[in-house]
C-alpha positions as CSV (number, residue, x, y, z in Angstrom):
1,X,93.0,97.8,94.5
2,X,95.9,95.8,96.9
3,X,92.9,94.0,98.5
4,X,91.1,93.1,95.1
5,X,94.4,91.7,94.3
6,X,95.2,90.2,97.6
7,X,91.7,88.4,97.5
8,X,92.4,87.3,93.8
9,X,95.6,85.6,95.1
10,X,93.5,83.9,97.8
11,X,91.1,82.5,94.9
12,X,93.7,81.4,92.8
13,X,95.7,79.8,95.7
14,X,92.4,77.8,97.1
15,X,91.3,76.8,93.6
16,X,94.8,75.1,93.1
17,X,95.5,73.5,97.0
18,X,92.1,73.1,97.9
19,X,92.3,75.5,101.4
20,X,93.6,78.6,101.9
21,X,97.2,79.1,103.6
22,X,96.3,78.6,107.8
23,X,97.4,80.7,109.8
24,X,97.1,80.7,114.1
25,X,94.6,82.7,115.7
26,X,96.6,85.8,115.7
27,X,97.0,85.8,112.0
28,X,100.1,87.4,110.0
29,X,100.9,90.7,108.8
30,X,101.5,90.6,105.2
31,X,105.0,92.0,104.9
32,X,106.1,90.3,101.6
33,X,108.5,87.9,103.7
34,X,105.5,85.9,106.0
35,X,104.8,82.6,105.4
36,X,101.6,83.3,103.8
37,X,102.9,86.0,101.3
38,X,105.9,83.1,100.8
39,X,103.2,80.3,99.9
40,X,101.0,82.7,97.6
41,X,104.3,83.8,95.7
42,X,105.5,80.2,95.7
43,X,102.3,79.0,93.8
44,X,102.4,81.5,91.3
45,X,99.3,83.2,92.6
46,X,101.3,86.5,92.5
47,X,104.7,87.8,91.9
48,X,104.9,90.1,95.5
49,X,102.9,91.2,97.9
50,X,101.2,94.6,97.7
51,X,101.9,96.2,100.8
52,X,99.5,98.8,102.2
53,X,100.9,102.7,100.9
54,X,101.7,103.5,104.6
55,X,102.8,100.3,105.6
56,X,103.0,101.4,109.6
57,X,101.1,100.7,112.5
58,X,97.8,100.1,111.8
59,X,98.3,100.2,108.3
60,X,99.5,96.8,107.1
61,X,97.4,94.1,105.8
62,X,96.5,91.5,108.4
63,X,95.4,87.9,107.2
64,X,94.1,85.2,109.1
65,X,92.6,81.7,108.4
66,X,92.6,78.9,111.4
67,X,90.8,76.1,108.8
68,X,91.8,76.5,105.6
69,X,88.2,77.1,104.8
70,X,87.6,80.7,104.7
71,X,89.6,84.2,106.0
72,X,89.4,87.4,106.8
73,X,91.9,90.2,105.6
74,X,91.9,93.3,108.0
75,X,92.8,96.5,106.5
76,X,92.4,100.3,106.9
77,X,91.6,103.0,105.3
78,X,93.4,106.2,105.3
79,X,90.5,108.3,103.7
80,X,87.1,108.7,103.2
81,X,87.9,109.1,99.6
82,X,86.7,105.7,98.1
83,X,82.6,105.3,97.8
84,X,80.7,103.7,100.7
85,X,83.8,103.4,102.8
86,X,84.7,105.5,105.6
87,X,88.6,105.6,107.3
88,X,89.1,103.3,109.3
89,X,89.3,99.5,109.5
90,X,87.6,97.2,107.3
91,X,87.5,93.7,106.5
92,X,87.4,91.1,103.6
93,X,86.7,87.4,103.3
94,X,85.6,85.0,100.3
């Protein structure tokens, strides 16, 4: 569900500016504080930041976008609990 609405944010966000927020090559954590959760909330995309439940190691939501033009959020998975996804780390873009 966090990355459903994470990815929402991203389409509202590039819908209204035209490219999504950049990052450099080693991407940002989404803490709630970062620059991209800061730009998101600041364009009224979304009101905070869903962190991941453990929110350690690992666990955090990674974003990264070096043109604007696409992005790929990293994230993991704690169980094997949701359909056709195992633990582990997955990804998301556009």
């Amino acid at each position: 569900k966090d990355v459903k609405t994470l990815q929402d944010a991203l389409s509202i966000y590039v819908t209204n500016a035209s490219a999504y927020p950049v990052t450099d090559t080693n991407g940002v954590y989404l803490t709630g504080s970062d620059a991209v959760a800061s730009t998101l909330i600041a364009a009224g995309a979304l009101p905070a930041v869903p962190l991941d439940p453990q929110n350690v190691g690992n666990f955090r939501y990674k974003y990264t976008s070096t043109d604007g033009f696409t992005y790929t959020l990293i994230y993991y998975l704690e169980t094997n609990s949701i359909p056709g996804k195992s633990a582990g780390e997955h990804t998301a873009s556009p």
